[in-house]
Rosetta silent file (secondary structure, phi, psi, omega in degrees, C-alpha in Angstrom):
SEQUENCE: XXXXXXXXXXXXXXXXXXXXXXXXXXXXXXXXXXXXXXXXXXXXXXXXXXXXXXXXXXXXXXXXXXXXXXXXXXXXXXXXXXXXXXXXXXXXXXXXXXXXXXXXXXXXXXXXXXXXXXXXXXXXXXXXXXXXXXXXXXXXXXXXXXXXXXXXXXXXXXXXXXXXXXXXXXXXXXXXXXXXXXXXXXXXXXXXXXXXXXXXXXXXXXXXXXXXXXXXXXXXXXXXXXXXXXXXXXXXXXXXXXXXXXXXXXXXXXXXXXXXXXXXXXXXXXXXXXXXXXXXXXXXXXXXXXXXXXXXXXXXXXXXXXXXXXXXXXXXXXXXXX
SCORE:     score description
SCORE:     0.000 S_00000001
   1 L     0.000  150.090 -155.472   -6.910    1.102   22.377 S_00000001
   2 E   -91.229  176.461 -161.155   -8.386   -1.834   20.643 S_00000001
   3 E  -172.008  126.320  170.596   -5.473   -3.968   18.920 S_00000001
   4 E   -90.030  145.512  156.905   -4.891   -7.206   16.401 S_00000001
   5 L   -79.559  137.604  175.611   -1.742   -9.077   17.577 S_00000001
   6 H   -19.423  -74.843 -122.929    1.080  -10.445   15.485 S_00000001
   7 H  -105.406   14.564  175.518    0.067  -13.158   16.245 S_00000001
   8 H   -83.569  -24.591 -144.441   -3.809  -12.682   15.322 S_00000001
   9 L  -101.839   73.662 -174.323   -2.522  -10.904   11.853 S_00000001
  10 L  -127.611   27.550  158.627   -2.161  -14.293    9.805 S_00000001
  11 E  -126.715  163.692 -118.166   -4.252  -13.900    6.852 S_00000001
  12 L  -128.067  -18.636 -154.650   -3.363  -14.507    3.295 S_00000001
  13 E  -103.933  125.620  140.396   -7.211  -13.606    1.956 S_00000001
  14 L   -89.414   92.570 -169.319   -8.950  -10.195    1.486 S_00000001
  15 L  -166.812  152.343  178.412  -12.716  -11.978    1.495 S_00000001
  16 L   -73.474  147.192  163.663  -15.499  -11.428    3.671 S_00000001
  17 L  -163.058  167.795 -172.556  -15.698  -12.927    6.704 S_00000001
  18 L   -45.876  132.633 -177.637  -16.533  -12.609   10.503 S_00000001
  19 L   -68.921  156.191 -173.824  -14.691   -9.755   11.659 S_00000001
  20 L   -82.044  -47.603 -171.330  -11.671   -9.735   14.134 S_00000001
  21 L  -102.081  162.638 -172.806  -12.130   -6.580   15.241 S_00000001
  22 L  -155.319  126.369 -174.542  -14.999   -3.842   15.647 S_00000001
  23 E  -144.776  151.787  168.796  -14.648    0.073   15.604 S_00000001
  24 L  -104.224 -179.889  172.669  -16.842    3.092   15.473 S_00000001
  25 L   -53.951  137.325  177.320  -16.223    6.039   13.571 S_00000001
  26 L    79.068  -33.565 -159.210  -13.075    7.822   14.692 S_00000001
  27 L   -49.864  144.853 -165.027  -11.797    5.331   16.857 S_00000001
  28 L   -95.070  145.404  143.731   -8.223    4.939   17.340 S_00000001
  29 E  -166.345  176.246 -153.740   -6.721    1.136   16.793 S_00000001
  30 E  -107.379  148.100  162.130   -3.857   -0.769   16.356 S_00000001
  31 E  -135.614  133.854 -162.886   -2.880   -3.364   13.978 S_00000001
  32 L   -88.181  130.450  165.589    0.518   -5.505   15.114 S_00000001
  33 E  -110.768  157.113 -173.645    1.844   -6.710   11.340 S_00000001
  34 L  -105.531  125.826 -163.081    4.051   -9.407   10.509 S_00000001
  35 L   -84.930 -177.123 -169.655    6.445   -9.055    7.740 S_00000001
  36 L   -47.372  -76.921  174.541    5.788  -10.113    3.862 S_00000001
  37 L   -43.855   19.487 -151.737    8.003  -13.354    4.751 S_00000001
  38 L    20.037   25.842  175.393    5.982  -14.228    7.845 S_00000001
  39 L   115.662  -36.672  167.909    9.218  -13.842   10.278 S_00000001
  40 L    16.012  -71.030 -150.362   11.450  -16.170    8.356 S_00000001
  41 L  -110.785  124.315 -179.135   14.248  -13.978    7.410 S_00000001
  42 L  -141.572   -0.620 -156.145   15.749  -12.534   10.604 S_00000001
  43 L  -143.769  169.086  144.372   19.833  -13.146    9.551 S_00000001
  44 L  -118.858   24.809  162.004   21.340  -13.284    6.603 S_00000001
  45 L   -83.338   11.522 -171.498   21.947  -16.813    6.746 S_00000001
  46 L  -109.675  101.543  176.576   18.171  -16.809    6.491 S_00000001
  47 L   -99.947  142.234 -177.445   17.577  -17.361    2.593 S_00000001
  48 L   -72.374 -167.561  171.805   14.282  -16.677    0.760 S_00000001
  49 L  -132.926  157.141 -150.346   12.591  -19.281   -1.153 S_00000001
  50 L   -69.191   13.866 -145.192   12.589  -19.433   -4.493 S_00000001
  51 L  -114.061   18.052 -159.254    8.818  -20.192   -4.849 S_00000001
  52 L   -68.100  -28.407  153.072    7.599  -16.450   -4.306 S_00000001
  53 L   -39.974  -46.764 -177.032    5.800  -16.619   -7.512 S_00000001
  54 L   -51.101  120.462  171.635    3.838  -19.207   -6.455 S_00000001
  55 L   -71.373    9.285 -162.785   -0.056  -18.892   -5.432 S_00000001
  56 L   -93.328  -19.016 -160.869    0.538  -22.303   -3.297 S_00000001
  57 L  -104.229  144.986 -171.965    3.156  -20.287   -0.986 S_00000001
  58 L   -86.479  144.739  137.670    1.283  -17.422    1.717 S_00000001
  59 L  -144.939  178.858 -174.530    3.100  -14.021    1.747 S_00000001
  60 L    60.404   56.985  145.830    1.759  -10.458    3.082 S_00000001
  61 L   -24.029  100.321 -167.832    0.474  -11.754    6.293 S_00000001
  62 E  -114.973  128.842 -170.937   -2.473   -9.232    6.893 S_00000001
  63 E  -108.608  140.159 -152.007   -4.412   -8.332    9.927 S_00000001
  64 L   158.041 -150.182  -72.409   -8.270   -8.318    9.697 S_00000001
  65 L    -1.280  140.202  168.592  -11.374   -8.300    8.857 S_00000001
  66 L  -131.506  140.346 -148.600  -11.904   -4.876   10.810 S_00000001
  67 L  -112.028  134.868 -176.148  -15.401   -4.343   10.888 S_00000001
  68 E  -136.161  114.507  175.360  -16.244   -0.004   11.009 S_00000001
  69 L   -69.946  135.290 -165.144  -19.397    0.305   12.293 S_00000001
  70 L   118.162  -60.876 -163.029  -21.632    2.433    9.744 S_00000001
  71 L   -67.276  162.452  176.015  -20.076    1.562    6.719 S_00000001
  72 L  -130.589  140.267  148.658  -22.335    0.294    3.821 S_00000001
  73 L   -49.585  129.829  172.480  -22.360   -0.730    0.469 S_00000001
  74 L    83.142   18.686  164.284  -21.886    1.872   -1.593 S_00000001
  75 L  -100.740 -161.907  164.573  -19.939    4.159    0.609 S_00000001
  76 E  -138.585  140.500  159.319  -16.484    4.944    0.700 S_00000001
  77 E   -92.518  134.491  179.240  -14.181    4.362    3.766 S_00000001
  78 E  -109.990  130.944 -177.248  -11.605    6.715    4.264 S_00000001
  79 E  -102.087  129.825  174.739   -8.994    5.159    6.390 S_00000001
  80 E   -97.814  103.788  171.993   -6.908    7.716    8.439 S_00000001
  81 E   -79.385   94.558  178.761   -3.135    6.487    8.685 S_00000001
  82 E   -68.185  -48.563 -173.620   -2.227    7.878   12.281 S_00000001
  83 E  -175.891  158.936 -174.536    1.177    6.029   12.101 S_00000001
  84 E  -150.451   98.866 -163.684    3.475    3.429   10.919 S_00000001
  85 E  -103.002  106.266  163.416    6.273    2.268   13.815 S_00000001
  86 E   -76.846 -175.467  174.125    8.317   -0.398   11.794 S_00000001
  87 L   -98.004  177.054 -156.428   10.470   -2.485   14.254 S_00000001
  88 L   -72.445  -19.801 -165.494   14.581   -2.535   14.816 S_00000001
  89 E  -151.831  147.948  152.315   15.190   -4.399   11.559 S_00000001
  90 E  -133.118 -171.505 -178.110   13.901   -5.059    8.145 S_00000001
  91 E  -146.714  147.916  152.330   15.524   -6.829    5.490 S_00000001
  92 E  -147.501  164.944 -156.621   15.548   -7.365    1.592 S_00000001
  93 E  -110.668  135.086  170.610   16.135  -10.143   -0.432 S_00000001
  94 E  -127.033  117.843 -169.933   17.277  -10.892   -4.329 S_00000001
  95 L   -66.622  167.395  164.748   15.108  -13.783   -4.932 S_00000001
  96 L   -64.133  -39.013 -156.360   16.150  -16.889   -7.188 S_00000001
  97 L  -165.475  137.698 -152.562   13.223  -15.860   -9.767 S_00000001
  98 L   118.167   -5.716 -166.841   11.515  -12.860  -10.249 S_00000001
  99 L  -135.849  170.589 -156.626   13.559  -10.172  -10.849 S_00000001
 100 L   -92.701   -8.908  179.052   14.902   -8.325  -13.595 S_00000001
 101 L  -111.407   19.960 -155.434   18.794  -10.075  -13.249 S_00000001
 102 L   -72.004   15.058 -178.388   17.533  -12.986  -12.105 S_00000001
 103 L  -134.745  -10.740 -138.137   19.742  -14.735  -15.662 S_00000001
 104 L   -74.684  153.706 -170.090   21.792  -12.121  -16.055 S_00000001
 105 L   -89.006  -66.052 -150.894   25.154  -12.932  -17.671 S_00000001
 106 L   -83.438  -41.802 -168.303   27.049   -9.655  -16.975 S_00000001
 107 L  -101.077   51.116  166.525   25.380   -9.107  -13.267 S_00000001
 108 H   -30.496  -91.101  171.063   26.281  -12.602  -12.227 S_00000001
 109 H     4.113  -34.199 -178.213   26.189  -11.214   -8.812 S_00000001
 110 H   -97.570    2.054 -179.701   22.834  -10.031   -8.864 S_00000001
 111 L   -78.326  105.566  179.358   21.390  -13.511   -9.136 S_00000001
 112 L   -93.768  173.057   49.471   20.044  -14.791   -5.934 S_00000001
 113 L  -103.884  149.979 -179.321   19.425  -15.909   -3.427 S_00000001
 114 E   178.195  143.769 -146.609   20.735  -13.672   -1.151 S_00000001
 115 E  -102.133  109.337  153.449   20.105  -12.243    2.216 S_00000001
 116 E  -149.854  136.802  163.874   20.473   -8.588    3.374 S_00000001
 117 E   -35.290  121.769  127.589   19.834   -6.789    6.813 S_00000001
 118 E  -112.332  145.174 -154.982   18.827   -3.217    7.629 S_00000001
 119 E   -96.009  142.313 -179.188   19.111   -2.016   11.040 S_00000001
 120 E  -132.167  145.163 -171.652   16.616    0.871   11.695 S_00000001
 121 L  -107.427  139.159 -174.228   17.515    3.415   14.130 S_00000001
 122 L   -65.427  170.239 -172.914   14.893    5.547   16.437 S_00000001
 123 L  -116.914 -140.743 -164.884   14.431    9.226   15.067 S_00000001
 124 L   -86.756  -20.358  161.970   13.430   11.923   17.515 S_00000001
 125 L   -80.675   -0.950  153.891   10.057   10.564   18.166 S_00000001
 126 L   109.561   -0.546 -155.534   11.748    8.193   19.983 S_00000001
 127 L  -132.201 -158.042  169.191   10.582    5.179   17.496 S_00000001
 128 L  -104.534   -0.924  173.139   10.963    3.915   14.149 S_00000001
 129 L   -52.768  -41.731 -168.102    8.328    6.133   12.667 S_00000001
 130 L  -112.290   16.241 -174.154   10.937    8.994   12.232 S_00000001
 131 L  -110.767  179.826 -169.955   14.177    7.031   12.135 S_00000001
 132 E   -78.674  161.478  178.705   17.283    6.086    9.874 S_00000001
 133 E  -151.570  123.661 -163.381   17.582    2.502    7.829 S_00000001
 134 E  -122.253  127.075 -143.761   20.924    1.801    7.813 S_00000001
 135 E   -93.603  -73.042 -177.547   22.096   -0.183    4.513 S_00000001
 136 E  -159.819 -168.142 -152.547   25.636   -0.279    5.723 S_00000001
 137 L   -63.364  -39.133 -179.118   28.582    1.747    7.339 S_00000001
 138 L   -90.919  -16.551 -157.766   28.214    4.108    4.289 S_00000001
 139 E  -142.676  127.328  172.264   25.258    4.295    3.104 S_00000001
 140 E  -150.985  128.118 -177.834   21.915    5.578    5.547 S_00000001
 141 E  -103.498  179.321 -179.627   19.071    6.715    4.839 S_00000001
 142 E   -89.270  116.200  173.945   15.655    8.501    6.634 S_00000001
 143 L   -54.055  105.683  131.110   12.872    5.395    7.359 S_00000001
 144 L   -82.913  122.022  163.913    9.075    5.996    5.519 S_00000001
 145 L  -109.839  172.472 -163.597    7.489    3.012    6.348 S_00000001
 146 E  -141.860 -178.703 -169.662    4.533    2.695    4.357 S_00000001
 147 L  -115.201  110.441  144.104    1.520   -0.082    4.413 S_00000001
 148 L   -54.440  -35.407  177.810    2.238   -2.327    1.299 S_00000001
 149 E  -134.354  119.474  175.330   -0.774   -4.213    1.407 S_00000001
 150 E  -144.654  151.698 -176.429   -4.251   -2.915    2.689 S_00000001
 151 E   175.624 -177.522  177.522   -7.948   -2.907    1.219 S_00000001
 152 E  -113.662  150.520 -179.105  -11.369   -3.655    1.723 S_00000001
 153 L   -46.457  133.132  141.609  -13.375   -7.554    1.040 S_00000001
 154 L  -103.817 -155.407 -170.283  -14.296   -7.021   -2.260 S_00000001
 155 L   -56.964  -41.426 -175.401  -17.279   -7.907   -4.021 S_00000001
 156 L   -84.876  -42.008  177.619  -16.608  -10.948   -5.359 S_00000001
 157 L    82.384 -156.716  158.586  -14.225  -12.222   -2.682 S_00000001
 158 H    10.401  -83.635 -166.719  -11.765  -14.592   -4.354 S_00000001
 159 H   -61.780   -9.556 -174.306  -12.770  -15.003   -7.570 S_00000001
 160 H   -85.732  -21.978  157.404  -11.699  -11.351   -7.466 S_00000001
 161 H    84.909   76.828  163.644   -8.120  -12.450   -6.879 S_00000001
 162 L  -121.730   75.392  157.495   -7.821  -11.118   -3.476 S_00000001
 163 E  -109.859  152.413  -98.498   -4.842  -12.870   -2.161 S_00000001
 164 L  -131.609  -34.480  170.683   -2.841  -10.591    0.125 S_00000001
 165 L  -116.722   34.604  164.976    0.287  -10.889   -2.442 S_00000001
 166 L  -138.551  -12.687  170.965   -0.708  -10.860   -5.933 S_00000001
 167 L   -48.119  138.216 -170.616   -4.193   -9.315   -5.245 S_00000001
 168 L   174.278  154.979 -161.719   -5.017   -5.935   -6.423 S_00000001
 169 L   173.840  175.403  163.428   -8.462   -4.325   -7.541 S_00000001
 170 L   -66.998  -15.979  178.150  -10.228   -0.927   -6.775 S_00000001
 171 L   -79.692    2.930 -159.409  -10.553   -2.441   -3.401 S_00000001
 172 E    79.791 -158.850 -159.110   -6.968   -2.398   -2.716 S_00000001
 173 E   120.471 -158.366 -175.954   -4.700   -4.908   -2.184 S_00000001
 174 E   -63.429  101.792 -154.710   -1.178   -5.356   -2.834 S_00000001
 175 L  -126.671    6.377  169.982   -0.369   -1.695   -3.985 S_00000001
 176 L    49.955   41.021 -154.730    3.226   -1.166   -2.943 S_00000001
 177 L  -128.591  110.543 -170.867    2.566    2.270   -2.940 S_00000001
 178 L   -43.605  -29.580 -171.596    4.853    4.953   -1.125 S_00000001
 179 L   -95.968   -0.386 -179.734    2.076    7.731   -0.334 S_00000001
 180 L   -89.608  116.538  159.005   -0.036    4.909    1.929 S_00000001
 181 E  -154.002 -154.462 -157.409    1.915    6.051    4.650 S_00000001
 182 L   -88.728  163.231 -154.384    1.263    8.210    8.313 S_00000001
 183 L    71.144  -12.097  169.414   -0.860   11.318    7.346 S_00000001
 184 L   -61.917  117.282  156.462   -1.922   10.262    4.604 S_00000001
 185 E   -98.379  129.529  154.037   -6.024    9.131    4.171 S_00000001
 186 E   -57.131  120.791  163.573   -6.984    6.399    2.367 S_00000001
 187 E  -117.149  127.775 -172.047  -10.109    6.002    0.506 S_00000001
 188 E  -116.517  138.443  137.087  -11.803    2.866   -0.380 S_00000001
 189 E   -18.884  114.009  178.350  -14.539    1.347   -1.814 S_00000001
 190 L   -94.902  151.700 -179.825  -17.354   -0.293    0.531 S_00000001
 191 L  -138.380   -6.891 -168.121  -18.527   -3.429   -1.018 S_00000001
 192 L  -145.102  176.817 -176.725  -19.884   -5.339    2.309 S_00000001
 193 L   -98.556  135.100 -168.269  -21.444   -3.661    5.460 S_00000001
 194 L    78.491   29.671  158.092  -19.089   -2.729    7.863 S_00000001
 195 L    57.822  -40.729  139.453  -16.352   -2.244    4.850 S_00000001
 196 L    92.595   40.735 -144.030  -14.344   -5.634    6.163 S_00000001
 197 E  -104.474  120.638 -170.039  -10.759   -3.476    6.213 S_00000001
 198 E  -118.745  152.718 -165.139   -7.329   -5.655    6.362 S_00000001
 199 E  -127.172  138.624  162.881   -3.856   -4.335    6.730 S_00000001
 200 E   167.178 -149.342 -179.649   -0.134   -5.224    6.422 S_00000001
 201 L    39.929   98.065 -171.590    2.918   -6.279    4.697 S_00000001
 202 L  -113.768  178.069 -107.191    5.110   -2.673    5.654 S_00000001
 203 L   157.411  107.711  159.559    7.571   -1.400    3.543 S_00000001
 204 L   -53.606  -57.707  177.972   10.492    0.319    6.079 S_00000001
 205 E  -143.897  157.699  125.197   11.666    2.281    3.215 S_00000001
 206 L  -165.513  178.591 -158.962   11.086    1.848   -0.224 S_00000001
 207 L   -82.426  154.056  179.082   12.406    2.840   -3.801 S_00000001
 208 H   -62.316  150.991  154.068    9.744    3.522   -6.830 S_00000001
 209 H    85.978    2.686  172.678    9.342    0.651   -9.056 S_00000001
 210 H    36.813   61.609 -136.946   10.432   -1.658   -6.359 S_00000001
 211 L   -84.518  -29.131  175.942   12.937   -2.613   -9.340 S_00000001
 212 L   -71.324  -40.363  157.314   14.039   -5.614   -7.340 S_00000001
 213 L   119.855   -8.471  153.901   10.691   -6.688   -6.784 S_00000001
 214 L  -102.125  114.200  172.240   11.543   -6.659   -2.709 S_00000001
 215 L   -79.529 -150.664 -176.911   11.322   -3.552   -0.390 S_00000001
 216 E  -135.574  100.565  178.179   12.451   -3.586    2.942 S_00000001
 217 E   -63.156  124.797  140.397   10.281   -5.721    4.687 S_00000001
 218 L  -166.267  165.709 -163.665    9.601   -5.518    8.077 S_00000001
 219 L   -65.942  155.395  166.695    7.322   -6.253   11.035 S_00000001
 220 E  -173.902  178.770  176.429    5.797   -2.976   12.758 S_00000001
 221 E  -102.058  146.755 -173.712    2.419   -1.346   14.559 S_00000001
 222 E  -144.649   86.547 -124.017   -0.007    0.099   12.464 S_00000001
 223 E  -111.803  132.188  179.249   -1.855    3.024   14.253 S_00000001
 224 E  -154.934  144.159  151.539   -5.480    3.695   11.932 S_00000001
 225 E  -150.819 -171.812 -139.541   -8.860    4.899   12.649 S_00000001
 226 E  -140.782  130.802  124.136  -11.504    5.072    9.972 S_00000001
 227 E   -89.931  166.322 -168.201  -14.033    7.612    8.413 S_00000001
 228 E  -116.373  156.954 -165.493  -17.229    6.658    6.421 S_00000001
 229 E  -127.793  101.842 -175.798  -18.267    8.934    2.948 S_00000001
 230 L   -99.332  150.521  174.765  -21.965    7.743    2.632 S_00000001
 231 L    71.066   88.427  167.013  -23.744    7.195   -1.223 S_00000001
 232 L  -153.020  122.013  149.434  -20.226    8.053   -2.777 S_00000001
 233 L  -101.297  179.916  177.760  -18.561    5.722   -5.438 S_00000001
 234 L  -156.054  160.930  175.921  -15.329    5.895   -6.763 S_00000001
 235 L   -73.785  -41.070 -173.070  -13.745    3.978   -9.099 S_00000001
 236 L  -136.528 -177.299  167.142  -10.141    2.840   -7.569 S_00000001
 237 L   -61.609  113.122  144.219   -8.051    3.739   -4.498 S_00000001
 238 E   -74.690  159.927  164.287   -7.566    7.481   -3.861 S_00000001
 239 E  -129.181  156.600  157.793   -5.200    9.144   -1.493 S_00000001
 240 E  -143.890  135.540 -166.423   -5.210   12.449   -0.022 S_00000001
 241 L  -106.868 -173.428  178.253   -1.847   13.472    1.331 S_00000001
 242 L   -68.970  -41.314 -154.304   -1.478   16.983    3.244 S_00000001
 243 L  -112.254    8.922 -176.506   -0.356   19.508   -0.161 S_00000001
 244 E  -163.015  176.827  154.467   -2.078   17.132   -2.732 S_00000001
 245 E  -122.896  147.468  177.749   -4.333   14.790   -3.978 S_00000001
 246 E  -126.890  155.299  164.107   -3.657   11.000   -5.739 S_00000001
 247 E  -113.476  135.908 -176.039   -5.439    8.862   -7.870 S_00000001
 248 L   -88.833  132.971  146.026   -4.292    5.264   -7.844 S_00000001
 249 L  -137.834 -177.487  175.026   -4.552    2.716  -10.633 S_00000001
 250 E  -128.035  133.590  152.264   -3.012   -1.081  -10.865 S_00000001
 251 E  -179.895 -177.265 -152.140   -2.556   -2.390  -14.651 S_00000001
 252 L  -137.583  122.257    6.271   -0.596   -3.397  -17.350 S_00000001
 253 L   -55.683  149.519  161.758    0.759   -1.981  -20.208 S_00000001
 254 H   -62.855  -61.235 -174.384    2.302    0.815  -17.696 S_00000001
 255 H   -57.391  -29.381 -177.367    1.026    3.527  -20.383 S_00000001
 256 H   -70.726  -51.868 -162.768   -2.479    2.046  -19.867 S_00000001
 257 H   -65.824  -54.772  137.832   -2.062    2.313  -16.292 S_00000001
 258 H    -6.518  -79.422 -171.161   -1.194    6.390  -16.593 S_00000001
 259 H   -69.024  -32.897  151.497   -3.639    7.091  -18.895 S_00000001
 260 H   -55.818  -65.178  166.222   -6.539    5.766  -16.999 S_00000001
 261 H   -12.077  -68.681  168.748   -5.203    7.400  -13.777 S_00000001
 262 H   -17.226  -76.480 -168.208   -5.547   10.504  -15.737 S_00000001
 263 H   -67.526  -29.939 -169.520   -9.019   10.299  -16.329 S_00000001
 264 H   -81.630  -12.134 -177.483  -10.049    9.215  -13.283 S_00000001
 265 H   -58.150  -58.322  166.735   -8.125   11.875  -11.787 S_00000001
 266 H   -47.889  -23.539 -158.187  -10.114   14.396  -14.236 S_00000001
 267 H   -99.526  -41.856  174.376  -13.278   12.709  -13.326 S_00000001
 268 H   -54.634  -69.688  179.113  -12.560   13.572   -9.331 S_00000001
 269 H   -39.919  -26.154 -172.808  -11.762   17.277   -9.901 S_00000001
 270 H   -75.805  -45.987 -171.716  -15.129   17.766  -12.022 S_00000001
 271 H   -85.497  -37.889  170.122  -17.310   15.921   -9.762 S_00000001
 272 H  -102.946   20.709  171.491  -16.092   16.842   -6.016 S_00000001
 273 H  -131.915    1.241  156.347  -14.237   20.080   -7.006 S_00000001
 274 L    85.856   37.782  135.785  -16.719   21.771   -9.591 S_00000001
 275 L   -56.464  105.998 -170.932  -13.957   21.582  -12.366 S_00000001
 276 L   -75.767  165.699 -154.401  -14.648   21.993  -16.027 S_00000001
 277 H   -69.965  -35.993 -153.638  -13.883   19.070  -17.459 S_00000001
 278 H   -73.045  -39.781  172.340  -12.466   21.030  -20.716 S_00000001
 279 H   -85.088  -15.101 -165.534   -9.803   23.027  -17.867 S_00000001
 280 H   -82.079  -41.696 -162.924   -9.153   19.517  -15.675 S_00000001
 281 H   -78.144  -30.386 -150.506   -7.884   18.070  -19.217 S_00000001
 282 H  -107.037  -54.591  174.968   -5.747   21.163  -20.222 S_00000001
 283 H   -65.691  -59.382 -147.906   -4.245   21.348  -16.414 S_00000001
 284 H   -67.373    7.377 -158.851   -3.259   17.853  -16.451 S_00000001
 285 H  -127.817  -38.001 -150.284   -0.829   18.814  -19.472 S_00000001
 286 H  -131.354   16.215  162.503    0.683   22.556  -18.432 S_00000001
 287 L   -84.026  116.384  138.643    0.208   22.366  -14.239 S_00000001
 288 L   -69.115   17.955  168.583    3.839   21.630  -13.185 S_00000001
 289 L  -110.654   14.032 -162.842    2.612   19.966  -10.307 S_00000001
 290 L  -107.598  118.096  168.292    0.516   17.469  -11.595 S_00000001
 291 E  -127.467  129.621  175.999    3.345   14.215  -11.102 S_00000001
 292 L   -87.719  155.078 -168.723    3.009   10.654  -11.910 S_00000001
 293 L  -127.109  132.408  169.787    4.220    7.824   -9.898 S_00000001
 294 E  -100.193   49.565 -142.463    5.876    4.616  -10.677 S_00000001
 295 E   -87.395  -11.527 -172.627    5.329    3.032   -7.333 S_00000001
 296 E  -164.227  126.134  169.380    5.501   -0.864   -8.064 S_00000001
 297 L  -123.067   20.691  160.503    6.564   -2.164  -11.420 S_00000001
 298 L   -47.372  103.071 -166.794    6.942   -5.802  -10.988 S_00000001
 299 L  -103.481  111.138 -148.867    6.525   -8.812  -12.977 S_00000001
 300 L  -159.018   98.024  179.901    5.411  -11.360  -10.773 S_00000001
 301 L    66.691 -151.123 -154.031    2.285  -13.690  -11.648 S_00000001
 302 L  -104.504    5.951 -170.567   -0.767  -11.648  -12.464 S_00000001
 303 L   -68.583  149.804  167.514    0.598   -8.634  -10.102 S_00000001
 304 L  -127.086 -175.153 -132.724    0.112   -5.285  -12.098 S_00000001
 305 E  -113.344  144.344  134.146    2.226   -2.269  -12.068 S_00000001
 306 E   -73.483  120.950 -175.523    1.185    0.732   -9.828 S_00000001
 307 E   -69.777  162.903  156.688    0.287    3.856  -10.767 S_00000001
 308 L   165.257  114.831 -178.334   -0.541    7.321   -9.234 S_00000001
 309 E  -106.580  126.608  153.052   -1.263   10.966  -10.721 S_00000001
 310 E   -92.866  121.990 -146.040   -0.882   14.106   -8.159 S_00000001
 311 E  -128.905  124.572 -150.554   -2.689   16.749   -8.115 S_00000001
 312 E   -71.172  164.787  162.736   -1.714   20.238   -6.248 S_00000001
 313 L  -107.007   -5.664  169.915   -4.465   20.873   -3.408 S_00000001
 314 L   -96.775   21.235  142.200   -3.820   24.698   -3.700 S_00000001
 315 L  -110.543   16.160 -166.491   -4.930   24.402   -6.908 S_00000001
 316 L   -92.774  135.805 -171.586   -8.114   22.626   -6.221 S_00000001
 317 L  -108.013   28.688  171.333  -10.867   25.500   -6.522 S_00000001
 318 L  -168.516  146.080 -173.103  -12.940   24.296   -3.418 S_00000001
 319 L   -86.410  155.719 -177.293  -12.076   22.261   -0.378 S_00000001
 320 L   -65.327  146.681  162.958  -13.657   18.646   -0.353 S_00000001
 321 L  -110.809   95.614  149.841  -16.623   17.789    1.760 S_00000001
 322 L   -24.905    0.000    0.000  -16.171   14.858    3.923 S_00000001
């Protein structure tokens, strides 16, 4: 199986460039990621630094370009997440600056810096795909690791503000988002030929709204292969889980960010599920299964808050054509 290495997975960029890698359609590969801190914090005498805000300092280490033979402008790639193995440990951090207590008076306590471990225990698959993240003695939870940051080159490159942590766009980028995880597919935007697709920054577990503004970082394998959707646009990042469909957006006001979601959400069912538009707007109000998502609220630089309205797929009134 074809494979980036940790130590191959160092960029900070979502912009075109020669690819590391090369895949056909279907192909299984691997991507080894590196965590959001680039290996730093492995203790918890290991403090972040206060500078996370900063565009001068790299985080989300990402492995890429992956070059999918086939794709085009003006397709969509749908990336199939096959798995997400985090590693034995992650960690999270309450930064000096950046956070919502980061002054606080009353939650002295909550000011950081400060360092803490979680240990992640195999599940029954024998890994860390299925296993526990262990807080402390008392408190343990079930591991989702998820991809925090993944996308395609976009158009623009740069100027598009595709740096791997404050980047975000219809192309992806830093989306924090709980549903990219395994089984899930991705869908993307193509913007360059061969679609140009980089991965990372993994999420062990994490909570909506990321309220701290840190997940639980950690290093892992990142099992993907990739179909192409040719002549298709879309606006933003879709998902399609097993029982549903999501539409993704990233912006700011958080009501803004919702109410687009909405529509574009309305705008899928009508065009690939033959909805009228007059019932997709009326279900979006009295379907109790239509749910919104807070997945990353964080005010940090130009980062905007993520979004995502779900949509039942047994209420979809024709299956999608791939």
């Amino acid at each position: 199986m074809k494979r980036i290495s940790r130590e191959q997975a160092k960029e900070y960029e979502i912009v075109r460039k020669d690819p590391l890698l090369r895949v056909s359609v279907g192909e299984e590969f691997v991507i080894e990621t590196e965590d959001a801190d680039n290996g730093t914090i492995r203790t918890e005498y290991d403090l972040p630094e206060s500078a996370v805000g900063s565009e001068t300092v790299h985080y989300n280490p990402l492995g890429g370009p992956v070059f999918v033979e086939g794709a085009e402008k003006g397709d969509v790639l749908v990336v199939n997440i096959l798995d997400v193995v985090p590693e034995q440990q992650g960690h999270t951090l309450i930064l000096r600056d950046g956070h919502p207590l980061q002054d606080s008076a009353r939650w002295s306590e909550c000011r950081g810096p400060y360092t803490h471990i979680i240990k992640h225990l195999p599940g029954s698959s024998g890994t860390m795909s299925d296993g526990k993240a262990v807080f402390d003695k008392q408190v343990v939870w079930g591991l989702h690791p998820l991809i925090g940051t993944i996308g395609v080159a976009p158009e623009r490159g740069v100027e598009s503000g595709a740096d791997s942590n404050l980047g975000q766009g219809p192309w992806g980028g830093n989306l924090d988002c709980r549903d990219i995880c395994k089984g899930s597919k991705l869908y993307l935007p193509v913007y360059h030929e061969g679609g140009l697709l980089y991965a990372g920054d993994v999420h062990g577990t994490q909570g909506d709204t990321e309220f701290t503004g840190v997940a639980n970082e950690a290093r892992a394998e990142v099992f993907l292969s990739c179909e192409i959707i040719k002549d298709k646009t879309i606006p933003f990042v879709r998902i399609e889980k097993e029982d549903s469909i999501v539409q993704l957006n990233c912006y700011r006001p958080l009501e803004d960010a919702i109410t687009q979601a909405f529509l574009w959400l309305m705008d899928w069912l009508v065009t690939d599920y033959e909805m009228k538009p007059r019932d997709a707007y009326m279900i979006m109000s009295v379907n109790p299964y239509v749910r919104v998502s807070v997945y990353q609220m964080v005010k940090l630089g130009r980062l905007e808050y993520t979004v995502g309205v779900q949509f039942p797929k047994e209420h979809l009134s024709r299956k999608k054509q791939l």
